[in-house]
C-alpha positions in Angstrom: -27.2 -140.0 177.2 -30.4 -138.4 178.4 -33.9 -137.8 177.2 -35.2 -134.9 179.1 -39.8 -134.6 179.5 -41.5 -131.8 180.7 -44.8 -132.5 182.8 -47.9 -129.8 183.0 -45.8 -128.6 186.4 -42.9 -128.3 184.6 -40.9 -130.6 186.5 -38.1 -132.8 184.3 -37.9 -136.5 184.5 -34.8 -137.6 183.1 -34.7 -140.9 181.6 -31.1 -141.7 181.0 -29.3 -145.0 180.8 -29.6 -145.6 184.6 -33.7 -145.6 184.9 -33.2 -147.7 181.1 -31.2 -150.2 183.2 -33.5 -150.3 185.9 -36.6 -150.6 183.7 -34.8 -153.6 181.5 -33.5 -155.3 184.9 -36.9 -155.7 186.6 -38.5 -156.7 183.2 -36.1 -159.8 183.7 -36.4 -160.4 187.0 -39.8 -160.0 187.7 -38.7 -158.1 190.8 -37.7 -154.5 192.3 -35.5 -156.7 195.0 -34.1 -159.5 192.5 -33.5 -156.1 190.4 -31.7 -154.1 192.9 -29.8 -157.4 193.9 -28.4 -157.6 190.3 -27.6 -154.0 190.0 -26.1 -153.2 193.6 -29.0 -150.2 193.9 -31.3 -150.3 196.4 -35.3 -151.9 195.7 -36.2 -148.4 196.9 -34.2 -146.1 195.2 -35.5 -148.2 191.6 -38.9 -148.0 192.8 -38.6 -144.6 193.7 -37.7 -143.7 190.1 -40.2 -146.0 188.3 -43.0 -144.4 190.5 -41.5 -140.8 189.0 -41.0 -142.1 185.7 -45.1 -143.6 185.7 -46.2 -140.2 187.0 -44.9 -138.1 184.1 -45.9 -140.6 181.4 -49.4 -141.0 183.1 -49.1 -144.6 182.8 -48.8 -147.6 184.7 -45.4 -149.7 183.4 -45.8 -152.6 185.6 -48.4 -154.4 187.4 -47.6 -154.9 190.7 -48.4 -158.5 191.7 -48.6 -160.5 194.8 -45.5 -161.9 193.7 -43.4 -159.6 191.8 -44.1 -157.1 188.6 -45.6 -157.8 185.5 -45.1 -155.4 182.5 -48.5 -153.1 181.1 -49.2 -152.8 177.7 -47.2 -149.4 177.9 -44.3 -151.0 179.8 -43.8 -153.7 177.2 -43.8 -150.3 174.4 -41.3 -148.3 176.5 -39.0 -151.6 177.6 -38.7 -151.9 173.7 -37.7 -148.4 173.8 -34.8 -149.0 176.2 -33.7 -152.1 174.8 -32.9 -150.3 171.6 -31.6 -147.7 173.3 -29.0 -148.6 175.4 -27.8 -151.4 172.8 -27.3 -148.2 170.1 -25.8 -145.8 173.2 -23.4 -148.8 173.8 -22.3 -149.6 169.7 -21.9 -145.9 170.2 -19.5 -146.0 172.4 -17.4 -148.7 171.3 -17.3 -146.7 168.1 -15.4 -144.2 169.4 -13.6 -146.3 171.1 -12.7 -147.8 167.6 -12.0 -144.2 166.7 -8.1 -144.9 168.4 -7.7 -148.2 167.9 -5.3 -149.6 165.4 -7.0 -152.1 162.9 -6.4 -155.4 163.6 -8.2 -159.0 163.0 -9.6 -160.3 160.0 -12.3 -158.6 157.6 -14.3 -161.8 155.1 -15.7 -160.6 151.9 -17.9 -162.3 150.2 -17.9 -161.9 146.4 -18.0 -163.4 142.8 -15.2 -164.4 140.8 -14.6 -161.7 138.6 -14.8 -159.5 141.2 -12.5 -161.5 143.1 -10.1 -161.2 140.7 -10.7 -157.7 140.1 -12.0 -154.6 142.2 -11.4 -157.0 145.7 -8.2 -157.9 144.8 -7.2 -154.5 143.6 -9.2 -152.7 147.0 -7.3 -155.5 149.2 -3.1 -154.8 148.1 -4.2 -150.8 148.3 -5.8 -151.7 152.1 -3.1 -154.1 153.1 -0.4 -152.0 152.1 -1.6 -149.4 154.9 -3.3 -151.5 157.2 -0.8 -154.8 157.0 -2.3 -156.1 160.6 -5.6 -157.1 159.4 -6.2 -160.4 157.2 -8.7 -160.2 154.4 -10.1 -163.4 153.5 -11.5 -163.1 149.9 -14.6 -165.9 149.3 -16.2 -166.3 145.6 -19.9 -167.5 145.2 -23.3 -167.0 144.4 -25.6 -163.7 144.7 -27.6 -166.0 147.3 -24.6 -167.7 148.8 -23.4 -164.2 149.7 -26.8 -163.3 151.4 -26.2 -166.3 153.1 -23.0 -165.6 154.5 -23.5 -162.4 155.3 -26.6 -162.5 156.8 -25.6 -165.6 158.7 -22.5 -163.3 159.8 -20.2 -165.7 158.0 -18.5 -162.5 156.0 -18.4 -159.3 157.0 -19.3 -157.8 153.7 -21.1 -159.0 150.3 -19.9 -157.5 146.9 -22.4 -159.2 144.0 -24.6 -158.9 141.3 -28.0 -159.3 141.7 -27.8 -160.7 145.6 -31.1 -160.6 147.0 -32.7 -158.0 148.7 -33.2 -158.6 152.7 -34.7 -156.4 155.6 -31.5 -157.5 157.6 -28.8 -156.2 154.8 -27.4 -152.8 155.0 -26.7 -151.4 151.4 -23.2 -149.8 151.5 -23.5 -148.8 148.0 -25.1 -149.8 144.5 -24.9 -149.0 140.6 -27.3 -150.6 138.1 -24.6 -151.8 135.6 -24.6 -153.7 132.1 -22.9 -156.0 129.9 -20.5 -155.0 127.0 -18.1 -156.2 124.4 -15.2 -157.3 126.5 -11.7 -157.4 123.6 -8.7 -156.9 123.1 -7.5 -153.8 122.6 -5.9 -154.7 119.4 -9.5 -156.5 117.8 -10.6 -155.1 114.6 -13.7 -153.7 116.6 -11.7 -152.1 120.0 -11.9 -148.8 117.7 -15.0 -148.0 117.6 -16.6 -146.5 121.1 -19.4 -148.6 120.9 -20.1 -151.7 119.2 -23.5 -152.8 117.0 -24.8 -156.5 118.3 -24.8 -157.7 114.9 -20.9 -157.2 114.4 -19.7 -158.8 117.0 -22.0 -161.8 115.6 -19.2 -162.1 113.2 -16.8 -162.7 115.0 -16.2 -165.8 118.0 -18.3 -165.4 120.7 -17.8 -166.4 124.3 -20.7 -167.2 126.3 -21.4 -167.9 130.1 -22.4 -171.5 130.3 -26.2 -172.1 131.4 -25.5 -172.4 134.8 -24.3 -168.4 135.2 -26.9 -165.6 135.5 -25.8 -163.8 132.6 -26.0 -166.5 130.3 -30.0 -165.6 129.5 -29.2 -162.0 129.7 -26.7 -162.4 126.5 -28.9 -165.2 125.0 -31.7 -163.5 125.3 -30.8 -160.1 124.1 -28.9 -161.2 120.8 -32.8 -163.7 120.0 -34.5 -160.2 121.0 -32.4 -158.9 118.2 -33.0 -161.4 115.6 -29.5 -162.7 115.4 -28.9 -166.3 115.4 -25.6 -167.2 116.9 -23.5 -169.9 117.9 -20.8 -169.5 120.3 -17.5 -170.3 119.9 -17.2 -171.0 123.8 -18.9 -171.7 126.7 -17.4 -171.6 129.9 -18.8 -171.1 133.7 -15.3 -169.0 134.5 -15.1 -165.1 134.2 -11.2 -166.0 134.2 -11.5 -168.0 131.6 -13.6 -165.3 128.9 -11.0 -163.0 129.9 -8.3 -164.9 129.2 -9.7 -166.0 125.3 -10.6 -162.6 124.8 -7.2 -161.7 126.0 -5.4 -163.9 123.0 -7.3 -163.5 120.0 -10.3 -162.5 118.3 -13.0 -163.7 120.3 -15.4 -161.6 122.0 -17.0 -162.1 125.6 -19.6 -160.1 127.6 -19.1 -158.7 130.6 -19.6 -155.9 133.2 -16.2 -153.0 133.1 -16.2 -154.5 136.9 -15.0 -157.9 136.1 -12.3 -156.5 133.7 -11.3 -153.4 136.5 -7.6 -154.5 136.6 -7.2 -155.4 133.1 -8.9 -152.2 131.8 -6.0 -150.7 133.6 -3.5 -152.3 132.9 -4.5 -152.1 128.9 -5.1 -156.0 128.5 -8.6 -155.9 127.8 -11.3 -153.1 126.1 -14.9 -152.6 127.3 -17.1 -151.4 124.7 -21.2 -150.9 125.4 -23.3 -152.3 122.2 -24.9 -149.4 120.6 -28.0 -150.7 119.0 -29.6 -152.8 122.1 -28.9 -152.9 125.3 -28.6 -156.4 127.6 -30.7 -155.9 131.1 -29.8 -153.9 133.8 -27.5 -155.9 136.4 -27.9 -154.4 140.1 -24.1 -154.6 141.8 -24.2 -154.2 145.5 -22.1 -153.9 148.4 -24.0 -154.9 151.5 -23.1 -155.6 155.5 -25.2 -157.3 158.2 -27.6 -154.2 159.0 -27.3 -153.4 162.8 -24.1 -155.4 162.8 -21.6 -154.8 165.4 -19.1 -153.4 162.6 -15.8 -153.0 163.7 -12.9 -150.5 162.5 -11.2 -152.9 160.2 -14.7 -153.8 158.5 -15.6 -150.3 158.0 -12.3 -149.2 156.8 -12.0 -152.0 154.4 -15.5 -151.3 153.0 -14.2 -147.8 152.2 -11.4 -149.1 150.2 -13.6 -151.2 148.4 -16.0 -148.4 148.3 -13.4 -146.0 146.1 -11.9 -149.1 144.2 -15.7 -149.1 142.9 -16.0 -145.4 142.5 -12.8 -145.3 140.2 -14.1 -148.0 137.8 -17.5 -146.0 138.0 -15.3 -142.9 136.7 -11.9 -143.4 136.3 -9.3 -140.6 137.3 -8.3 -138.4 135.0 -4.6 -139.1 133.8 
């Protein structure tokens, strides 16, 4: 890894990761010698490429005191520079070291319920059944619980909807998604491609309970549309809609996401409502941004990655 500058004679100065050491070591030490002491190089051969190094750039990196070295204004800029540098040259090369390595250790994901249930379950037997050496710990919770634990590097990867937005998250991948009519494929309305708000107001309705996100976005949309309901059900368990809309002729709402395994398996119909639509829900998969991400990780957030994809558009048959 090298960075090669030309100066008016023409002359190179190549700052690789050697003169990056030397540059990072003295800033902590204060010192050349207490440098060259930590390093096994000799005070003169660092100072000898610092003097070169200074020449080129036509600035002074370090004030040399009665007592050791003090950094300059354009020391502190290029110390910056080598401190992101040689962390990136060295994630680089344990990347390809990763490149070999067999997958191994344990991957956390943290996620809602439905899509526990769902896409990261479905994502985790496909992974498992070609990587069986790495444990995948599945954890459900809030959108702001899993900003939380990722950024707090308590999982390894957040799958949610709506989790907040941070500097420090990496976005592997996101959809703007809404609710539908979530039935059974037998219910006098699974015929129809998509489904008028006002007729599924004849039939029982399951709710989220008040302490769930989506509750206002289905409350909301059917008082935007001038239909006065009352539920049949209320429940703070995606399992739970599923399960009534499942047996009988109740209708829930939810995203194709949280029904992924029974749209497959033909328990369960997703239907979008024609006449109005509910508000746009954001899904997201998102890592630690600058993470130390290992091979497991990554290759577990591909899986997930075209578990996703397939309920985005579904292969043909």
């Amino acid at each position: 890894m090298r960075t090669v500058r030309y100066g008016p004679a023409g002359e190179a100065v190549m700052l690789h990761s050697r003169v990056l050491h030397y540059i990072d070591e003295v800033a902590r030490c204060g010192s050349i010698r207490a440098a060259g002491a930590r390093l096994h190089v000799a005070p003169s051969a660092i100072n000898r490429q610092l003097l070169l190094l200074e020449k080129e750039l036509g600035e002074a990196l370090f004030e040399r005191m009665p007592r050791g070295m003090r950094l300059t204004p354009a020391g502190e800029v290029l110390l910056a520079h080598a401190r992101r540098t040689l962390l990136d040259y060295r994630e680089a090369v344990a990347a390809m070291r990763d490149l070999h390595a067999q997958p191994s250790g344990e991957v956390v994901i943290a996620t809602m319920t439905g899509l526990a249930s769902g896409v990261v379950a479905a994502a985790t037997a496909d992974f498992y059944a070609r990587y069986p050496e790495v444990r995948i710990s599945i954890r459900a919770m809030s959108g702001h619980d899993i900003l939380r634990a990722v950024l707090d590097g308590e999982a390894d990867l957040g799958l949610g909807f709506n989790v907040p937005p941070s500097m420090q998250l990496e976005i592997c991948w996101q959809l703007a998604t809404r609710l539908g009519a979530v039935l059974a494929p037998a219910h006098p309305l699974a015929a129809m491609e998509s489904i008028p708000l006002a007729h599924c107001a004849a039939h029982p309705l399951v709710f989220a309970d008040r302490s769930m996100v989506i509750h206002g976005i289905i409350a909301d949309t059917f008082v935007e549309a001038g239909i006065k309901v009352e539920p049949a059900f209320h429940t703070n368990s995606i399992e739970t809609m599923k399960r009534l809309a499942v047996s009988g002729d109740a209708i829930a709402f939810l995203s194709k996401f949280d029904i992924a395994e029974e749209r497959q398996s033909g328990t369960l119909a997703f239907r979008p409502v024609s006449d109005r639509a509910f508000s746009n829900n954001i899904l997201s998969l998102v890592r630690r941004e600058k993470h130390g991400h290992g091979p497991a990780g990554r290759l577990f957030a591909e899986e997930v990655l075209r578990t996703l994809e397939g309920v985005v558009a579904p292969p043909v048959a």
